[in-house]
ZAMIRO-484911 format. One line per field, with one value per atom (N, C-alpha, C): residue number from 0; residue in one letter; atom name; x, y, z. Coordinates in nm, 2 decimals, m for minus. Example, Ala and Ser with C-alpha at 12.3 -4.5 7.8 and 13.67 -1.06 7.14 Angstrom:
BEGIN
k	c(0	0	0	1	1	1);
r	c(a	a	a	s	s	s);
a	c(N	CA	C	N	CA	C);
px	c(1.32	1.23	1.32	1.28	1.37	1.29);
py	c(m0.57	m0.45	m0.33	m0.22	m0.11	0.00);
pz	c(0.78	0.78	0.78	0.71	0.71	0.79);
//
This chain:
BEGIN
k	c(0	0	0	1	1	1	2	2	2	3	3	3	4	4	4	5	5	5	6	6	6	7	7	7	8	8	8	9	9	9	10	10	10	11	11	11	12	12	12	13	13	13	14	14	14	15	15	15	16	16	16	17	17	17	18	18	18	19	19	19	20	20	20	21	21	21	22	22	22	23	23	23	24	24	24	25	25	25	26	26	26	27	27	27	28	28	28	29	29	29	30	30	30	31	31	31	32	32	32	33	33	33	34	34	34	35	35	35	36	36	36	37	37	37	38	38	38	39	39	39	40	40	40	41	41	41	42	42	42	43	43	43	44	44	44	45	45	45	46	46	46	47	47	47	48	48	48	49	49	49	50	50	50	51	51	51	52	52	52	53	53	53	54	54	54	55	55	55	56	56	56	57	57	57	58	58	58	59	59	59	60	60	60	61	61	61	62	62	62	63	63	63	64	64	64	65	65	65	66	66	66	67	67	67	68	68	68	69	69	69	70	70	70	71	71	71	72	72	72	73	73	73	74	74	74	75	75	75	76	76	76	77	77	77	78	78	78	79	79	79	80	80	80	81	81	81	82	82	82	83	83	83	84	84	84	85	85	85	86	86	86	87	87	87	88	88	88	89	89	89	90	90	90	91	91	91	92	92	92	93	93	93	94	94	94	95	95	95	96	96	96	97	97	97	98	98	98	99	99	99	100	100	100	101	101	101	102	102	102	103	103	103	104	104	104	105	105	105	106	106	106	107	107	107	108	108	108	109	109	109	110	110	110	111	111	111	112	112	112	113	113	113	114	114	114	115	115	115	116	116	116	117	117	117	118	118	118	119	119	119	120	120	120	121	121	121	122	122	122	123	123	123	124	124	124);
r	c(x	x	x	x	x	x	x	x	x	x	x	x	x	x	x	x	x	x	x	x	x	x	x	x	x	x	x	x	x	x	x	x	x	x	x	x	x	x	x	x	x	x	x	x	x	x	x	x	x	x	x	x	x	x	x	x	x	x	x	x	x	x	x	x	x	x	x	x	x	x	x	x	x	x	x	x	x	x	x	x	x	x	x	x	x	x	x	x	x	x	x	x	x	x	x	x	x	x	x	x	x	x	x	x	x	x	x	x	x	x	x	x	x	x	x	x	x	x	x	x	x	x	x	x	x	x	x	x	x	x	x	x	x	x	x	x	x	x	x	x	x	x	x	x	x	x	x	x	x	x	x	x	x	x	x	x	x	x	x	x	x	x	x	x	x	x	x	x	x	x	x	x	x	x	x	x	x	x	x	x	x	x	x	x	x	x	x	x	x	x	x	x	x	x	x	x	x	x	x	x	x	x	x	x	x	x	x	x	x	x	x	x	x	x	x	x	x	x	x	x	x	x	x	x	x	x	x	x	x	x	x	x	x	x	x	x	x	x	x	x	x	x	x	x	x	x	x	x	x	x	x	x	x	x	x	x	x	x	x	x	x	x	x	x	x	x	x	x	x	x	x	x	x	x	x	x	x	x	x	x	x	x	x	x	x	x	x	x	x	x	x	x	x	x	x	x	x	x	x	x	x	x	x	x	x	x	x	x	x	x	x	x	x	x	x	x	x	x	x	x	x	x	x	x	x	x	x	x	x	x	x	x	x	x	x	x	x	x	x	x	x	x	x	x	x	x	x	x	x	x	x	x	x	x	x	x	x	x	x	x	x	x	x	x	x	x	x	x	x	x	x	x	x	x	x);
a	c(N	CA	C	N	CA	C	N	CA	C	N	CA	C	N	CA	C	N	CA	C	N	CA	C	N	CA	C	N	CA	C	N	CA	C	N	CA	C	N	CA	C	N	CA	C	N	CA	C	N	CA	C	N	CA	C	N	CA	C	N	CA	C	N	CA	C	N	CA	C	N	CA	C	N	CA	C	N	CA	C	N	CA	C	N	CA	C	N	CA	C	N	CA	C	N	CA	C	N	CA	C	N	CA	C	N	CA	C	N	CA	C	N	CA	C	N	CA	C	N	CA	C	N	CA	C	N	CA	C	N	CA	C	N	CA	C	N	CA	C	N	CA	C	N	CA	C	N	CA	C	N	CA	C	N	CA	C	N	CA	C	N	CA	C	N	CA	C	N	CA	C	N	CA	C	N	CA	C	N	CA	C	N	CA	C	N	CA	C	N	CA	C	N	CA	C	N	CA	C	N	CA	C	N	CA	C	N	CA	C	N	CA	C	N	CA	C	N	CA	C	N	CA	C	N	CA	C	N	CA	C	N	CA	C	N	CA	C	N	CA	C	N	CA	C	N	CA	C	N	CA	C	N	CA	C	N	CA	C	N	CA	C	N	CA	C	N	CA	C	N	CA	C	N	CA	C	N	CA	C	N	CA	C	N	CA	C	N	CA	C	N	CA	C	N	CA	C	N	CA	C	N	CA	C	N	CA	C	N	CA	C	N	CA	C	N	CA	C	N	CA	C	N	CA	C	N	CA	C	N	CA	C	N	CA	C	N	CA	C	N	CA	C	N	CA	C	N	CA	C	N	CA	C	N	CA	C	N	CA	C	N	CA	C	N	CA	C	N	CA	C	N	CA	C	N	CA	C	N	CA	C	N	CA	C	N	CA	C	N	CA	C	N	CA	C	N	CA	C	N	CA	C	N	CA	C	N	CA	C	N	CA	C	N	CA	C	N	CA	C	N	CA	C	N	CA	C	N	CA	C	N	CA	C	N	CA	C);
px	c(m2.01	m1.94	m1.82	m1.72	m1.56	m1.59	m1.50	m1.47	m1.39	m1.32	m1.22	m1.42	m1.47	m1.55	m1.66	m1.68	m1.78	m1.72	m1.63	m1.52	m1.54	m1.51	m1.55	m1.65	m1.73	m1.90	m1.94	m1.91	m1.94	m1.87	m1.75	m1.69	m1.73	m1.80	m1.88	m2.00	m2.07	m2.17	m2.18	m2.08	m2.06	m2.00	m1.95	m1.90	m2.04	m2.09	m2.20	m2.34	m2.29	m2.41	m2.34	m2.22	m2.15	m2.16	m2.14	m2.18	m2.31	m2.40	m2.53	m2.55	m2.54	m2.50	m2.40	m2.35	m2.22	m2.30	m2.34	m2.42	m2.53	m2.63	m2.71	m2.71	m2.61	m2.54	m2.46	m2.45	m2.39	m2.52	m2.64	m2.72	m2.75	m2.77	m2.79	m2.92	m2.87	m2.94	m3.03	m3.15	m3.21	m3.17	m3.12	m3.07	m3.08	m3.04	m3.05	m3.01	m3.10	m2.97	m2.94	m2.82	m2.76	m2.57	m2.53	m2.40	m2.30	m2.29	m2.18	m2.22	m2.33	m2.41	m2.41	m2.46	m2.44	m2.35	m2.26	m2.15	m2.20	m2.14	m2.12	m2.09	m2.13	m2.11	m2.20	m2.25	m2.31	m2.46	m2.53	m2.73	m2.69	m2.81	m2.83	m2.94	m3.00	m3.12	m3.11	m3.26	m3.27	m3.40	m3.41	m3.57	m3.63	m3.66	m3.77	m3.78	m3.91	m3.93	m3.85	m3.85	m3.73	m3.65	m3.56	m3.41	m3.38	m3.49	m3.43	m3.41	m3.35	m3.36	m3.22	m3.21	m3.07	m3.11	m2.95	m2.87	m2.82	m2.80	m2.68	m2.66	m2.52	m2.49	m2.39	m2.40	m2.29	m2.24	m2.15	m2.10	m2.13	m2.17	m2.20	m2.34	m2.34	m2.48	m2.45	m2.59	m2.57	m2.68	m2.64	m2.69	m2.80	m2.77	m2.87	m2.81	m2.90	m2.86	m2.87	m2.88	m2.84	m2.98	m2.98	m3.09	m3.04	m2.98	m2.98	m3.15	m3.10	m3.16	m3.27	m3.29	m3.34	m3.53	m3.60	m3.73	m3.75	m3.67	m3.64	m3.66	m3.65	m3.62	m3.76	m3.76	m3.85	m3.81	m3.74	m3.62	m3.50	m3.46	m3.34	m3.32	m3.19	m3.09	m3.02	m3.00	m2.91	m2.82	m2.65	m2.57	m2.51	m2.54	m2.46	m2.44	m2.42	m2.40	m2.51	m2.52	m2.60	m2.71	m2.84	m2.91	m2.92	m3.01	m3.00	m3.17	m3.11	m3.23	m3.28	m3.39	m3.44	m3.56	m3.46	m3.54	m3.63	m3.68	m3.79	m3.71	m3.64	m3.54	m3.41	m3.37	m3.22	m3.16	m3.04	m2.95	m3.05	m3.11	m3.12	m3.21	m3.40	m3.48	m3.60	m3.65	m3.81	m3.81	m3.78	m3.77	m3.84	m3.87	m3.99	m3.94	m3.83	m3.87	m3.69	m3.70	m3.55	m3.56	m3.43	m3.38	m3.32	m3.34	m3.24	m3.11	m2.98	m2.92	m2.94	m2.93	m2.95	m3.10	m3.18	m3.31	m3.31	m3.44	m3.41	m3.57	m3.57	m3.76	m3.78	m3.84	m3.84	m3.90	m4.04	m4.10	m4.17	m4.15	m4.15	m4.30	m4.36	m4.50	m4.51	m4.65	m4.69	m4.66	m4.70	m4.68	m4.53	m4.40	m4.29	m4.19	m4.33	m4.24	m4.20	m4.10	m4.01	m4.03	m3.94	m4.02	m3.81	m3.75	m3.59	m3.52	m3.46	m3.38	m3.22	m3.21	m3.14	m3.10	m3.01	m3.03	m2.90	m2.91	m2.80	m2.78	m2.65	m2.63	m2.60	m2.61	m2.61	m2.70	m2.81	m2.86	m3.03	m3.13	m3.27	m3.34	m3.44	m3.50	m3.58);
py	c(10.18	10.06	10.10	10.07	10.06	9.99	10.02	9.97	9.86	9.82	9.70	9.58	9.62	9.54	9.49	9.59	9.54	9.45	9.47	9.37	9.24	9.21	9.06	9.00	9.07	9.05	9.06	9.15	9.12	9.00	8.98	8.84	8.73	8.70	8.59	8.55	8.69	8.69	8.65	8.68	8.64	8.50	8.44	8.33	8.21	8.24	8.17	8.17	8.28	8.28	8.17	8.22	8.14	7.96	7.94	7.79	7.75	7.83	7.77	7.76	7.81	7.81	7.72	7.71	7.60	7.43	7.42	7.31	7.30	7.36	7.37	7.29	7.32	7.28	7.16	7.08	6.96	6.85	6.93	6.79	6.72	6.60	6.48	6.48	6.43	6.43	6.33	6.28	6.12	6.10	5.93	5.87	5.84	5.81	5.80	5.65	5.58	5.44	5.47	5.45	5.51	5.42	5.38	5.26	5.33	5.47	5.49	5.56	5.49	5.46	5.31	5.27	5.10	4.99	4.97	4.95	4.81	4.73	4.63	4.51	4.40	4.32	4.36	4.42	4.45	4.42	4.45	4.39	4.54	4.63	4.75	4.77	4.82	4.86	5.00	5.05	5.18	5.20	5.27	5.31	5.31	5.43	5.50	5.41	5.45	5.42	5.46	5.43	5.46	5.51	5.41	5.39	5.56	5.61	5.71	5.69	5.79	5.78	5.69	5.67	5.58	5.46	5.46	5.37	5.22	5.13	5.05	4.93	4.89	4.82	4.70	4.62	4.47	4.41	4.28	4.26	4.11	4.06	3.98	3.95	3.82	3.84	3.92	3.93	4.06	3.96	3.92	3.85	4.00	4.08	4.16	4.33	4.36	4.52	4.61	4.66	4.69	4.85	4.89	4.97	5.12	5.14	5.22	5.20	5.08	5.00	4.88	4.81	4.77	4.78	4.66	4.66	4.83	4.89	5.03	4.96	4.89	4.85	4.86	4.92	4.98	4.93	4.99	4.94	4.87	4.86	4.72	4.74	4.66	4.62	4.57	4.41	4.28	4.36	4.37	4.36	4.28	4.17	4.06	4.01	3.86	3.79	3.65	3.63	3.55	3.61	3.47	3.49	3.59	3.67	3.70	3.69	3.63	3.59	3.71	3.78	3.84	3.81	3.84	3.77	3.88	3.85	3.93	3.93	3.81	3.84	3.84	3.83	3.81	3.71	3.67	3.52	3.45	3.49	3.46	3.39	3.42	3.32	3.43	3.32	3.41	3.49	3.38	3.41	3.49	3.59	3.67	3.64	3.67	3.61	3.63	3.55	3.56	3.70	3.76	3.82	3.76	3.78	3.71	3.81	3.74	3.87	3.92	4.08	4.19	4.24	4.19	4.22	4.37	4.47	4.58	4.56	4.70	4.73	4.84	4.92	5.06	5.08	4.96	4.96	4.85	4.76	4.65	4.62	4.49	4.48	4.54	4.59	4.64	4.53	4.43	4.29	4.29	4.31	4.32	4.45	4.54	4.67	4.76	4.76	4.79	4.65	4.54	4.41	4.38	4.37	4.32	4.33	4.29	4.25	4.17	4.07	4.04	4.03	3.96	3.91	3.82	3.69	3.61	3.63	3.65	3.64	3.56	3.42	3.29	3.20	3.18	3.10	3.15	3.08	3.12	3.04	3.05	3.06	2.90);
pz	c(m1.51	m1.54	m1.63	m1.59	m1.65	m1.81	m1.89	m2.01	m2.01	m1.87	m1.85	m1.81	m1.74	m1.67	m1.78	m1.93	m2.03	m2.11	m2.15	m2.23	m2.22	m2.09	m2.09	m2.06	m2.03	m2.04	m2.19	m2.25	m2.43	m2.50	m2.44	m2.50	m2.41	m2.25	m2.24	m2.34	m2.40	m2.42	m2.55	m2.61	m2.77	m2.78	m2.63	m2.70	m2.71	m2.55	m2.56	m2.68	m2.71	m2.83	m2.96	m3.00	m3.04	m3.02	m2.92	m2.86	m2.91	m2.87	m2.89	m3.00	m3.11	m3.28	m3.30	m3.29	m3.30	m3.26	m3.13	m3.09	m3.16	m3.19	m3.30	m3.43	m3.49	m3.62	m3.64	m3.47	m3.48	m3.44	m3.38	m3.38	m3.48	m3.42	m3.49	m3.62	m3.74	m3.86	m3.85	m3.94	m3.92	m4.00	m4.00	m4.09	m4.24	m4.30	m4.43	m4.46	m4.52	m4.56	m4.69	m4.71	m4.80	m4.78	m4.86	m4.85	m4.77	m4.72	m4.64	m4.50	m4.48	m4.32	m4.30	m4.39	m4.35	m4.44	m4.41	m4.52	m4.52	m4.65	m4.70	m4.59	m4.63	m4.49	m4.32	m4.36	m4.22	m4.23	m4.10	m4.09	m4.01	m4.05	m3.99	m3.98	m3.85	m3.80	m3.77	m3.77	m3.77	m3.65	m3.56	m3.45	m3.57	m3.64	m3.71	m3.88	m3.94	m4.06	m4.18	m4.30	m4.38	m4.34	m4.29	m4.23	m4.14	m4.07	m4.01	m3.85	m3.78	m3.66	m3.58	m3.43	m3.40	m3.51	m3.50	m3.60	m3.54	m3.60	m3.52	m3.63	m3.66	m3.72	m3.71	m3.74	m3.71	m3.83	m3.78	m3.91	m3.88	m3.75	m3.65	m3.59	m3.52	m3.42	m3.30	m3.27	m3.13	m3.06	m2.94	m2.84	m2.75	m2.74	m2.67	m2.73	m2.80	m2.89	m2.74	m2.64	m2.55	m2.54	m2.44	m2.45	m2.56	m2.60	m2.70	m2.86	m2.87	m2.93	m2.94	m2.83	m2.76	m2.79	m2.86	m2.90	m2.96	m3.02	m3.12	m3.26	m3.31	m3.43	m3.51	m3.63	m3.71	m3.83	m3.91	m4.07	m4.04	m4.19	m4.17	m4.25	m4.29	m4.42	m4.39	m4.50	m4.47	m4.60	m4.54	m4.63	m4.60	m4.56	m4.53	m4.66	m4.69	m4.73	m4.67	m4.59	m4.51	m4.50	m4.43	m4.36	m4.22	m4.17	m4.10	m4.01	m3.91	m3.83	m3.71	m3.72	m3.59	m3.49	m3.36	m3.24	m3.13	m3.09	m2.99	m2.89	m2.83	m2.65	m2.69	m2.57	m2.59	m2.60	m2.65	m2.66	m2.80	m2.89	m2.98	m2.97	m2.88	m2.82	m2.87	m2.89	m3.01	m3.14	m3.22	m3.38	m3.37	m3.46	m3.53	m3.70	m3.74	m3.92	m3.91	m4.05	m4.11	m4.23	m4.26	m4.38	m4.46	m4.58	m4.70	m4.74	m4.79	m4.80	m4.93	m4.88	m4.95	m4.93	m4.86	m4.84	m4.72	m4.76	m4.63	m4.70	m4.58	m4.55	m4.45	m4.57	m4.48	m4.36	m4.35	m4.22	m4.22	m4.11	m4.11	m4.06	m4.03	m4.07	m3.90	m3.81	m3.70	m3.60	m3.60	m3.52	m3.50	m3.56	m3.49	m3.51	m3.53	m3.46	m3.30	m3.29	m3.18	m3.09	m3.15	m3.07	m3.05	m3.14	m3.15	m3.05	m3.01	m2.92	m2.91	m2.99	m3.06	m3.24	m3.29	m3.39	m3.41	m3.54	m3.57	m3.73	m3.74	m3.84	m3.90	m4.04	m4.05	m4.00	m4.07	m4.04	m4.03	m4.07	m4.06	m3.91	m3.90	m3.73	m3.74);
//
């Protein structure tokens, strides 16, 4: 083997190692609630228990959280201002309980966990 032909075989080989370390170091952390994950004015949900895991947050109601999120919902946190109402379907149909604002919960009772679907913001059920 030539010294032109290892060359770039040691710099594929180093980049990809490179990559994989690199990619490594960018996966995703679990969440933290903590005020510059779920800012002020917003109702945030989390999949997993104390606020870890996908995220998603509004400032608004969400007529159908979309399958990212979708009957995922585990924890919460109203930084609303408002009420915030959560529903089992979509279009805001099967209360399961209201939030008060400023209320969160690291893990919500078993009867409506991973059940969400929607939610409204303003207003109790």
């Amino acid at each position: 083997m030539s010294k032109r032909t290892a060359a770039p075989r040691w710099l594929a080989v180093g980049a990809a190692i490179a990559f994989a370390t690199g990619t490594a170091t960018l996966s995703a952390q679990p969440a933290l609630a903590d005020s510059s994950q779920c800012a002020s004015g917003s109702f945030c949900v989390w999949e997993k228990s104390s606020y870890a895991g996908e995220f998603l947050q509004s400032s608004g109601s969400v007529t159908n959280v979309g399958n990212g999120m979708n009957d995922r919902m585990t924890s919460y946190w109203n930084r609303t201002n408002q009420t915030v109402s959560v529903y089992e379907h979509d279009n805001h149909t099967g209360c399961m309980f209201s939030i008060a604002p400023g209320e969160s919960e690291a893990a919500v009772a078993s009867h409506f966990n991973d059940k969400m679907t929607s939610f409204k913001v303003g207003g109790g059920c």
